[in-house]
C-alpha positions as CSV (number, residue, x, y, z in Angstrom):
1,X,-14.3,1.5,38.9
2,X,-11.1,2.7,40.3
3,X,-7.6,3.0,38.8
4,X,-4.2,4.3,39.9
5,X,-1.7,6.6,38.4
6,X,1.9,5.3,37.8
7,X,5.3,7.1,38.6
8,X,5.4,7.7,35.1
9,X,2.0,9.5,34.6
10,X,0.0,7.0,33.3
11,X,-3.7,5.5,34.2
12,X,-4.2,2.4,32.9
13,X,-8.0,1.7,31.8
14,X,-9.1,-1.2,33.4
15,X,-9.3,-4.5,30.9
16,X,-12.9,-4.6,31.1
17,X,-13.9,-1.2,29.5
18,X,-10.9,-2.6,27.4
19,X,-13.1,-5.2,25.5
20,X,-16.4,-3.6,25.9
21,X,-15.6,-0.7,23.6
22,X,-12.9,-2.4,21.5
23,X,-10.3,-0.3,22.3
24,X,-6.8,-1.7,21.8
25,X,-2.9,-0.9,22.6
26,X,-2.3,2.6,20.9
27,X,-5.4,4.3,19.8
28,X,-5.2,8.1,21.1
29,X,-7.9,10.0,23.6
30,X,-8.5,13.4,24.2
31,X,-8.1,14.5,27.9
32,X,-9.8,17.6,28.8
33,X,-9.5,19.2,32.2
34,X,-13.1,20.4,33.2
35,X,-12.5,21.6,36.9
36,X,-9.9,20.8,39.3
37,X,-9.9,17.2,40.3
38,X,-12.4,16.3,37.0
39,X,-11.4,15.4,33.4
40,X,-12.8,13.7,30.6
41,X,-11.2,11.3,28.5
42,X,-12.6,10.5,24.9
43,X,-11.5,8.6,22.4
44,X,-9.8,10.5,19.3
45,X,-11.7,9.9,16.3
46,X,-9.5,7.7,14.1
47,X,-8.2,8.6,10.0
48,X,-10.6,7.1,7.6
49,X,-8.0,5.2,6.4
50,X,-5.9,4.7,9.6
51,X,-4.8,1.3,9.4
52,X,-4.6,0.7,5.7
53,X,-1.4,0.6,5.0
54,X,-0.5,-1.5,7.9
55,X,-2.8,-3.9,6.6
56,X,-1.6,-4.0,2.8
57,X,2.3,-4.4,4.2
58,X,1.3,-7.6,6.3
59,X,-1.0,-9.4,3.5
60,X,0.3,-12.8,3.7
61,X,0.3,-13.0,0.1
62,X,3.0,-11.4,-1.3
63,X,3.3,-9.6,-4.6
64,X,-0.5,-9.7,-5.5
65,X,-0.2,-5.9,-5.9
66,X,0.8,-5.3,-9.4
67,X,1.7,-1.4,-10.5
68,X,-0.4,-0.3,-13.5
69,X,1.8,0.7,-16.4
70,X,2.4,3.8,-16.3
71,X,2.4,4.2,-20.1
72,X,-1.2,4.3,-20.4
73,X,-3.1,7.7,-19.5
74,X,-6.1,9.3,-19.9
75,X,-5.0,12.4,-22.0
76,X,-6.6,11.3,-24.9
77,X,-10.0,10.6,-23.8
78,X,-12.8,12.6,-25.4
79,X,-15.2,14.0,-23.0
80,X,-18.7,14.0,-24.1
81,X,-20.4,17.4,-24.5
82,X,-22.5,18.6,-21.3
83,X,-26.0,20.4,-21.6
């Protein structure tokens, strides 16, 4: 498949690779140069939690997060005796 490069230096990855691999507006590639007129573009591994907070700040229902007290701790548990 064949693509162009714009005036601004970007090549747009046709639609159909697109939805074949999932890959949506803003996820990050590597671009390595392997000899002139070659490269290799791969897909940046994401965060293990990339997206999370994102998520959690558009929940439609709003103020099911509830803060623990912070006057409970766990200083005075007793921790059982190993061996």
């Amino acid at each position: 498949m064949r693509t162009r490069l714009s005036s601004k230096g970007q090549i747009v990855l046709p639609a159909e690779f697109r939805r074949q691999d999932g890959i949506e507006a803003g996820q990050q590639f590597d671009v390595e140069r392997i000899e002139p007129g070659e490269y290799r573009l791969k897909r940046a591994a994401s965060q293990p939690n990339a997206g999370l907070v994102q998520l959690l700040l558009t929940c439609p229902v709003k103020g099911w997060y509830q803060p623990l007290d912070r006057t409970e701790t766990t200083d005075d548990l007793q921790l059982p005796a190993l061996g």
